[in-house]
C-alpha positions as CSV (number, residue, x, y, z in Angstrom):
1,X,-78.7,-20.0,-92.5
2,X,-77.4,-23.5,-92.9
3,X,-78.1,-26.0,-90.3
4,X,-74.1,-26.2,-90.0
5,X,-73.6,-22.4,-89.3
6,X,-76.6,-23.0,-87.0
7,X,-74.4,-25.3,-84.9
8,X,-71.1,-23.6,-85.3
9,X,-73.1,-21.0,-83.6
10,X,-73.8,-23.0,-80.4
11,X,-70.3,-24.1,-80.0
12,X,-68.8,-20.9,-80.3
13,X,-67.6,-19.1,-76.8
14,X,-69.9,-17.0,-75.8
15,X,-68.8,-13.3,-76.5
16,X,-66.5,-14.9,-79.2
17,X,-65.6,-11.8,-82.2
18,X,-66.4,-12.9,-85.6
19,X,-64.2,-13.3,-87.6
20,X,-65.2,-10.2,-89.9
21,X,-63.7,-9.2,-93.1
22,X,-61.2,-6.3,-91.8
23,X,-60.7,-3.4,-94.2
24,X,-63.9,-4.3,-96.6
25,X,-67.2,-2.4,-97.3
26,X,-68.6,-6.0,-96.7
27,X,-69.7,-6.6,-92.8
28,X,-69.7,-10.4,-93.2
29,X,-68.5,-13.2,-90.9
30,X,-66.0,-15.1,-93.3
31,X,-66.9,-18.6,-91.4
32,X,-70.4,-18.4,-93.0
33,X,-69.4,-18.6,-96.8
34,X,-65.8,-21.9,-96.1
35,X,-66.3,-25.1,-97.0
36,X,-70.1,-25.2,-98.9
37,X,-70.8,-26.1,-102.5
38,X,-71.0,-22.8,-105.0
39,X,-73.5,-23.1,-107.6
40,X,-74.2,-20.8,-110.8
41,X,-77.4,-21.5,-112.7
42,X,-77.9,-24.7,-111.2
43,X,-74.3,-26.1,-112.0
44,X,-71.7,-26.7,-109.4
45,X,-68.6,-24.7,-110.1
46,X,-67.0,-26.2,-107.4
47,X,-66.7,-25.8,-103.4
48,X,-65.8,-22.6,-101.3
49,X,-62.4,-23.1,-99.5
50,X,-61.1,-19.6,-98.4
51,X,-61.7,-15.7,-98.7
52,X,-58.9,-13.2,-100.1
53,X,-59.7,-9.4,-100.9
54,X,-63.4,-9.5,-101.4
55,X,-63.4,-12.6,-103.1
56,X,-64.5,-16.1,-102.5
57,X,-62.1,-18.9,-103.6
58,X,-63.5,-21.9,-105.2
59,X,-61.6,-24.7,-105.6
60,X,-62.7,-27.0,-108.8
61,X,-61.8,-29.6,-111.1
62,X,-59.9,-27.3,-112.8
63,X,-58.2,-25.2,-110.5
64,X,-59.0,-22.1,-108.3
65,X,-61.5,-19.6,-109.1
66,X,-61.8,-16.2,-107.1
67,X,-65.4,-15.4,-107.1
68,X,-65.7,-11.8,-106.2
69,X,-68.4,-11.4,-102.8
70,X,-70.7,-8.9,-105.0
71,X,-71.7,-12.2,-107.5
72,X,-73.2,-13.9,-104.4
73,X,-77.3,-14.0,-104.4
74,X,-77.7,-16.4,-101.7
75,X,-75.7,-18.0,-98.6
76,X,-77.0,-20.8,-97.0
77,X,-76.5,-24.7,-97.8
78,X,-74.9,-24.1,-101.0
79,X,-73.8,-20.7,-101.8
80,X,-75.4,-19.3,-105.1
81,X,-73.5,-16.8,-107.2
82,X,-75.0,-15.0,-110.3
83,X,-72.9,-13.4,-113.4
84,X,-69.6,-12.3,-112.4
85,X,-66.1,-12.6,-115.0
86,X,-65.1,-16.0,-115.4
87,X,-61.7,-15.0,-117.0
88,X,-61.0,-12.7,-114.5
89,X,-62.1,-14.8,-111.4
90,X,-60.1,-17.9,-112.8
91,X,-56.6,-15.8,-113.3
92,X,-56.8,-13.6,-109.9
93,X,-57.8,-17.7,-108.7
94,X,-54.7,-18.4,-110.3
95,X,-52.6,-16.0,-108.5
96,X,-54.2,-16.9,-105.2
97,X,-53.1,-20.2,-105.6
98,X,-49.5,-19.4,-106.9
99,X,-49.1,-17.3,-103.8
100,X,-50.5,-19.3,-101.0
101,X,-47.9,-21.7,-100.3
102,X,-44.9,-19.2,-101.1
103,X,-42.6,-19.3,-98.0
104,X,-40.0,-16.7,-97.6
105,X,-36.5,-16.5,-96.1
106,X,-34.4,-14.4,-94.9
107,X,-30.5,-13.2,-95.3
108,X,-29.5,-15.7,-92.9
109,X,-31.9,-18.6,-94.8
110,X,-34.5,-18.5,-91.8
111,X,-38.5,-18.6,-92.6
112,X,-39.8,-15.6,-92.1
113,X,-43.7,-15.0,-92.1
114,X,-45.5,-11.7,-93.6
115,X,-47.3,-9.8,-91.1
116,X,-50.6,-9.4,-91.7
117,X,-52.2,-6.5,-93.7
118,X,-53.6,-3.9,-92.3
C-alpha cells in the first residue's frame, strides 16, 4: 500500500464506506487505484485518472486508454498492469472520453443529469 493511501486512510471519518465498485465481481475500493502512474514492462503508459465498468482509465500522451482491472499485477506506488488488448483498451478509452463531458437537455432546453446505474 502506498504511503498516500496510507494517509488517506488516517483522514478518512471513521466508519466512512468505501467507495466500492457497485455491481462488479471486483471488491475493490476505487480510491486505491486514481491518480498513480501505470506501468507495463517497465514503461509508463500513462497516469490512472478514473474507473468505468471494470476498467481503469489512463490518461496519456495520446489519449485515453481503458485498462481493464483483470491486467493489474500490482497496486501500490505505481500501478503495474501485465498483457491486456491495447486496441481494445484504447477505443473503449475512446468512448470513455467521448462520453464524459456529454451534457444532456431536456424538451424545455434544461440540463438534465443521468441517474446513476444500478
Amino acid at each position: 500500500m502506498s504511503l498516500i493511501s496510507k494517509i488517506t486512510r488516517i483522514f478518512r471519518k471513521h466508519g466512512e464506506e468505501t467507495e466500492e465498485t457497485p455491481g462488479t465481481k471486483y471488491d475493490i475500493d476505487i480510491r486505491d487505484y486514481l491518480n498513480k502512474f501505470v506501468k507495463q514492462h517497465d514503461t509508463d503508459i500513462g497516469e490512472s485518472v478514473a474507473f468505468h465498468d471494470e476498467r481503469i482509465i489512463v490518461k496519456n500522451r495520446d489519449g485515453f486508454m481503458a485498462v481493464p482491472l483483470f491486467a493489474v499485477k500490482d497496486n501500490s506506488e505505481k500501478i503495474i498492469v501485465g498483457d491486456f488488448d491495447r486496441d481494445e483498451a484504447l477505443r473503449f478509452g475512446k468512448e470513455w472520453s467521448d462520453i464524459k463531458d456529454a451534457l444532456k437537455f431536456d424538451e424545455n432546453g434544461m440540463m438534465i443529469q443521468e441517474e446513476a446505474k444500478e
